[in-house]
C-alpha positions in Angstrom: 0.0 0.0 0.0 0.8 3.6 -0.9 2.8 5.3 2.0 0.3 7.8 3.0 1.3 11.5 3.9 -0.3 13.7 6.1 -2.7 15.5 4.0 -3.7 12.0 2.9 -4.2 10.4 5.9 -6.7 12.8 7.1 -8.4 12.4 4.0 -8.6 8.8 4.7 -9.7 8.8 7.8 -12.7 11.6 6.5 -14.0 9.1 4.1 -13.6 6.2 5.5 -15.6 7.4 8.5 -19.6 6.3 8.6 -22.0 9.2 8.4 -25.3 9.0 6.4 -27.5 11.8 6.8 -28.8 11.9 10.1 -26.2 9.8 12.1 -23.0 11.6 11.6 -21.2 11.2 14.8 -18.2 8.9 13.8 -17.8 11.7 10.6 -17.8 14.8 13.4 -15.5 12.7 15.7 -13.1 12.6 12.8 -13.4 16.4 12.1 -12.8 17.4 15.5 -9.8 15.5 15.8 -8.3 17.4 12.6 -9.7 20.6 13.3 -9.7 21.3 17.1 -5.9 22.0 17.2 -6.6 25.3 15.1 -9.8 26.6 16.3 -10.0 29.0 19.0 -13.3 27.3 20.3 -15.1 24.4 18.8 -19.4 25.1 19.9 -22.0 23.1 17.7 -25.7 23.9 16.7 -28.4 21.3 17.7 -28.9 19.4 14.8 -25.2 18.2 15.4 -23.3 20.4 13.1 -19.5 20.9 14.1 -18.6 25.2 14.2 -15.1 25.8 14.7 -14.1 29.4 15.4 -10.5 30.9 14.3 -10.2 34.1 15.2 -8.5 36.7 13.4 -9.5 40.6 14.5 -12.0 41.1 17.0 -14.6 43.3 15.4 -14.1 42.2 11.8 -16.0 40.7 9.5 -17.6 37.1 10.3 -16.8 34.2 7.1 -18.0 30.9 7.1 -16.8 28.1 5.3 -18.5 25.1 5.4 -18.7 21.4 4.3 -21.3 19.1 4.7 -20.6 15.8 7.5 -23.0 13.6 5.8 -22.8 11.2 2.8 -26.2 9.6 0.6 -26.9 5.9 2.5 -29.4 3.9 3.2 -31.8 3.2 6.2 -33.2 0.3 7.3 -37.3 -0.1 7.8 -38.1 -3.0 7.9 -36.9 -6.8 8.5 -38.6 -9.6 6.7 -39.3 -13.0 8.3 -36.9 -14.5 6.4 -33.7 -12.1 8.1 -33.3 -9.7 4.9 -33.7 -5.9 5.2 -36.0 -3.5 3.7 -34.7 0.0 3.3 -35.1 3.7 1.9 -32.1 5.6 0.3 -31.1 8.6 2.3 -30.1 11.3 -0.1 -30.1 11.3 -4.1 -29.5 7.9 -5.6 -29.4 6.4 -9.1 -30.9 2.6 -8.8 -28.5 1.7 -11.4 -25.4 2.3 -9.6 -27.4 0.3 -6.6 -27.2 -3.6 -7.1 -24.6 -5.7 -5.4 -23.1 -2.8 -3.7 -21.8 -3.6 0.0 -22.7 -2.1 2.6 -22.0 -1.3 6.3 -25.2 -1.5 8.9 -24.8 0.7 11.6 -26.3 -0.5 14.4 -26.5 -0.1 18.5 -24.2 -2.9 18.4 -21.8 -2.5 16.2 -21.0 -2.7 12.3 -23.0 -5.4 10.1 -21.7 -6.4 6.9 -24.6 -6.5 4.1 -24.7 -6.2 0.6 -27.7 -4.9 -2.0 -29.3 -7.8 -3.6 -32.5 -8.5 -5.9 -34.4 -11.1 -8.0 -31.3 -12.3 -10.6 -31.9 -11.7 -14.1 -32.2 -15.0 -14.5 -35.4 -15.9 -13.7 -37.2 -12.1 -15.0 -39.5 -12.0 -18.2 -37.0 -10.8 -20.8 -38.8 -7.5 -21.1 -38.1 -7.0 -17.4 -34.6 -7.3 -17.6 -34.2 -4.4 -19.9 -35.5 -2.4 -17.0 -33.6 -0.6 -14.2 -34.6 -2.4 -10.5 -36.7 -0.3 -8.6 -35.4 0.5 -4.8 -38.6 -1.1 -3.8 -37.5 -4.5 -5.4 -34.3 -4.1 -3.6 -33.2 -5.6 -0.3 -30.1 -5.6 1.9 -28.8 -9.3 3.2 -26.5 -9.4 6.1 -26.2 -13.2 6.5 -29.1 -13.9 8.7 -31.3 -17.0 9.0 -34.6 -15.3 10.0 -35.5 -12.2 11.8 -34.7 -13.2 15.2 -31.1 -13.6 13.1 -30.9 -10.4 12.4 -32.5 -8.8 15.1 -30.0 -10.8 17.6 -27.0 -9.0 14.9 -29.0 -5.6 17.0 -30.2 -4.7 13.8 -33.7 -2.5 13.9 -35.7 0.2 12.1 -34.0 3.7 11.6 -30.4 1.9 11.5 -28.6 3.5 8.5 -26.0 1.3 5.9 -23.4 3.2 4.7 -21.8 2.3 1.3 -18.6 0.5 1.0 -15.3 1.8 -0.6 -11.9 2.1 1.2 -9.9 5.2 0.3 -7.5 4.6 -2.7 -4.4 6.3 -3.9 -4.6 5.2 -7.5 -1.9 4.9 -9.8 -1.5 7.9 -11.1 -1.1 9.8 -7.6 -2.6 13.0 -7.9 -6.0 10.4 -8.7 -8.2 9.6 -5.4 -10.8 7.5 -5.0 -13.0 7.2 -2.4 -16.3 7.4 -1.2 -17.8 10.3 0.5 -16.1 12.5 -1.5 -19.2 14.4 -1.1 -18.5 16.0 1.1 -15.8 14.9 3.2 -13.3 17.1 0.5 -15.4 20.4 1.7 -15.0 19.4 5.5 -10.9 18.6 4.4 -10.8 22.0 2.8 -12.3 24.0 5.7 -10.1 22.3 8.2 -7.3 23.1 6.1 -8.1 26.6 6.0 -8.2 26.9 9.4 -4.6 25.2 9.6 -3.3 27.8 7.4 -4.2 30.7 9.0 -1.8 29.2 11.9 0.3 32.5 13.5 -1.3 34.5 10.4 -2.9 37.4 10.8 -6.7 38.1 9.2 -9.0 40.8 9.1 -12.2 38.9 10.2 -13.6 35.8 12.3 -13.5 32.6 10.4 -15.7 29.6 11.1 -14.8 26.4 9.8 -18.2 24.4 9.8 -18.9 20.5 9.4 -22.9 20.4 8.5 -25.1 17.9 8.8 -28.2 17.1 6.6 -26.9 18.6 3.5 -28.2 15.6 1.4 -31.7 15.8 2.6 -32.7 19.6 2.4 -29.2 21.5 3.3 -30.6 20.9 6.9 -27.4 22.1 9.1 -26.4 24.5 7.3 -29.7 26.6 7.8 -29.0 25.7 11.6 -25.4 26.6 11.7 -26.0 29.6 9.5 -28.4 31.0 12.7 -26.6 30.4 14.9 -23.3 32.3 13.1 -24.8 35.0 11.6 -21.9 35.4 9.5 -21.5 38.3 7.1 -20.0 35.9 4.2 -20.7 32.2 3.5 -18.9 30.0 1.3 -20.1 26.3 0.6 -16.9 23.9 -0.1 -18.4 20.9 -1.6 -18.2 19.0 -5.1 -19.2 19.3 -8.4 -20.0 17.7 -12.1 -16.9 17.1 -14.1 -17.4 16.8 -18.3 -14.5 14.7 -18.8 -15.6 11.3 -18.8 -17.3 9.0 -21.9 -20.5 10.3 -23.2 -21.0 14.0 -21.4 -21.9 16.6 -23.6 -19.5 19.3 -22.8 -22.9 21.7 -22.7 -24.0 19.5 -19.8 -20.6 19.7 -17.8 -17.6 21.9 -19.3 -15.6 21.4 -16.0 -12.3 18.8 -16.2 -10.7 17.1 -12.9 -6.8 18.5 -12.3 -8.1 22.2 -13.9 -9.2 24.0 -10.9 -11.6 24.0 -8.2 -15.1 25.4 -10.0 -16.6 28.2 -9.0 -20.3 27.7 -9.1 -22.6 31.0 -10.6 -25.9 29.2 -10.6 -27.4 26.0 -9.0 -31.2 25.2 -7.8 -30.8 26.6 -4.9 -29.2 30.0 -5.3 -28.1 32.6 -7.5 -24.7 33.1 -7.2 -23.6 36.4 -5.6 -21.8 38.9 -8.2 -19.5 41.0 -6.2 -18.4 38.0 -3.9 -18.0 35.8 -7.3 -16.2 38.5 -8.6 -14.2 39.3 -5.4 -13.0 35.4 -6.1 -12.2 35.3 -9.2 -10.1 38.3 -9.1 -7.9 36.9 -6.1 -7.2 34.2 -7.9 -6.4 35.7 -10.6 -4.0 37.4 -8.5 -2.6 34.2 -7.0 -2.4 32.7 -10.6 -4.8 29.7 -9.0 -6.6 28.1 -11.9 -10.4 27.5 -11.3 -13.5 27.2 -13.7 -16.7 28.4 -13.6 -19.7 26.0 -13.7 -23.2 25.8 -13.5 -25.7 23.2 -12.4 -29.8 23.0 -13.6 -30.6 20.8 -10.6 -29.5 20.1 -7.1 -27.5 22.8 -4.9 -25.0 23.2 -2.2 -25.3 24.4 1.8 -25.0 27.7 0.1 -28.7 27.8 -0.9 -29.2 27.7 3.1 -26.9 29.9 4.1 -27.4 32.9 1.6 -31.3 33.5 2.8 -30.4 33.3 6.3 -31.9 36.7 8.6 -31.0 39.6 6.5 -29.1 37.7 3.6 -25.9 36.7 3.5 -23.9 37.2 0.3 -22.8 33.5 -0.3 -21.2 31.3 -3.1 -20.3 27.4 -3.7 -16.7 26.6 -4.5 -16.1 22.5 -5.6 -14.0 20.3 -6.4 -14.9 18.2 -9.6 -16.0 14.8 -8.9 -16.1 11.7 -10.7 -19.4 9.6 -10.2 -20.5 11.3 -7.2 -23.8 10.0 -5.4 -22.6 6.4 -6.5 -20.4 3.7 -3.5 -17.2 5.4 -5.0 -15.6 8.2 -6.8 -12.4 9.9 -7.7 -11.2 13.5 -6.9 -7.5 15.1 -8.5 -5.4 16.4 -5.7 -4.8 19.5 -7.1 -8.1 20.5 -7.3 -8.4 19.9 -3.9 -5.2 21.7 -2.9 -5.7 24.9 -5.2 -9.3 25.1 -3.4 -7.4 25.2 -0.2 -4.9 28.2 -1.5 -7.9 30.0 -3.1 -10.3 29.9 0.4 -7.1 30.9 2.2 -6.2 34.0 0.2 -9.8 34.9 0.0 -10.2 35.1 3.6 -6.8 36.9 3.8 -8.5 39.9 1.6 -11.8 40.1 3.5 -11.8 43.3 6.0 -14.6 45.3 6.6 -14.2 47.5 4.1 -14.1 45.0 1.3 -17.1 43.0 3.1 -19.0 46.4 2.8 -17.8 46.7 -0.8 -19.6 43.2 -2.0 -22.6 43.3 0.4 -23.8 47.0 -0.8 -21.1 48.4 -3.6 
């Protein structure tokens, strides 16, 4: 195996970690661990989601950057007579990429391997097989006998399964795959941040923030948002790359290794102007590469957090992500650093007076 380096061990350890929407303890656990040594103060809202609190100058601006805890899962609602478990997907998922998948049932007792099965094709009318198998067709088997099997594994209603995929250097290095790359690469990045403004002066209050529910209604962020009241909000999370078989580069223009994107329009929010603008032109400074990118459906904390009280002006920065919502997906490392230098040298430039500038220039 791959000697692992710091930055990459923590990125392990992020994705690796268990947290489906909902039940994202061990994922917080893992955040705090990275993150507590550069936060001022570590406080958390009361849906669960992690705030860490660097402080830079006293009466200066407020800036929040924040990833979402959670991942897309499963949760278990019912078990069958025979010991097999009925579930419901947590988050967005594509049935396809379902079938055969392992899984990890988190239960009051511990971790239960499973794995996604269904009727084979074998015995399906032919014009069934030509069709995708519907969630509700779908079951999880953990090895049981009968109920009283798995209920005796502590396996019960509400328990969430967790997808299956250890972290991977590939072999081409600056290539990681994964899963919970959304968005355990935004929680990376903000703890990051934080690390970098270590004995550095900055003109503001930064919050490094962990949410929670992002895949089922950008739950935490709203929370954490409240609770904040920041002045700027940036959502660190991932996005659609174009650069695999069969995407229309009208669909998804963005390439992995080219830049963290910078999103001007998603489902959930409007990009703001002067703060996109403010961005672009530090790192055009900085000579960072970045692409801009757009996306019809779906959205980022950022939806949350820019309609919190009064408004706060608020954009997504991602990092492009192979086959995300799916067991595993890949990341460049570049991307992923260059999203680090770009949040850093942002919040390096945000004083009062420029805050002012975007919020009512």
């Amino acid at each position: 195996m791959t000697q692992l380096d710091d930055k990459l061990q923590m990125l392990k350890d992020l994705t690796d970690a268990k947290g489906v929407s909902g039940n994202e303890r061990e994922t917080r656990n893992v955040m705090k661990s990275y993150i507590e040594p550069y936060a001022d103060e570590i406080t958390y809202d009361r849906l669960g989601s992690l705030i860490a609190v660097k402080e830079g100058k006293a009466d200066g601006p407020k800036v929040m950057v924040a990833g979402h805890l959670d991942e897309i899962g499963f949760m278990v609602t019912q078990i069958t007579e025979d010991g097999f478990l009925r579930f419901q997907t947590v988050g967005g998922w594509w049935e396809q990429v379902m079938l055969a998948q392992r899984v990890t049932v988190m239960t009051r007792d511990g971790e239960v391997p499973g794995v996604i099965g269904s009727k084979p094709p074998h015995i399906l009318p032919a014009e069934e097989r030509k069709k995708p198998v519907k969630t509700k067709d779908m079951f999880i088997d953990v090895g049981a006998a009968n109920k009283e099997d798995a209920e005796s594994f502590g396996i019960r209603p509400g328990d969430s399964a967790v997808p299956v995929c250890d972290f991977t250097v590939m072999k081409n290095p600056k290539y990681l795959l994964a899963k919970a790359w959304d968005n355990r690469i935004g929680c990376a990045i903000a703890i990051d941040v934080l690390k970098a403004l270590q004995g550095q002066s900055h003109p503001n209050t930064v919050y490094g923030v962990g949410t929670v529910q992002e895949e089922v209604g950008l739950r935490g962020a709203q929370t954490s948002t409240h609770q904040i009241q920041p002045d700027i909000g940036f959502a660190v999370d991932t996005g659609i790359p174009g650069d695999t078989p069969g995407i229309d580069k009208k669909d998804a223009k963005a390439e992995i290794g080219k830049g963290p994107q910078v999103l001007v329009y998603d489902a959930s929010m409007i990009s703001h102007k002067g703060l996109r603008e403010f961005v672009t032109g530090v790192a055009d400074q900085a000579d960072i590469p970045y692409q801009f990118d757009s996306i019809a459906g779906g959205g980022t904390d950022s939806g949350k957090i820019h309609l919190t009280a009064n408004g706060v002006p608020a954009l997504s920065i991602s990092v492009a992500t192979r086959y995300i919502h799916t067991s595993a997906s890949i990341i460049h490392r570049d991307d992923y650093e260059n999203a680090v230098r770009l949040m850093v040298e942002v919040v390096k430039q945000l004083d009062e007076d420029k805050v002012n500038d975007i919020t009512f220039g």
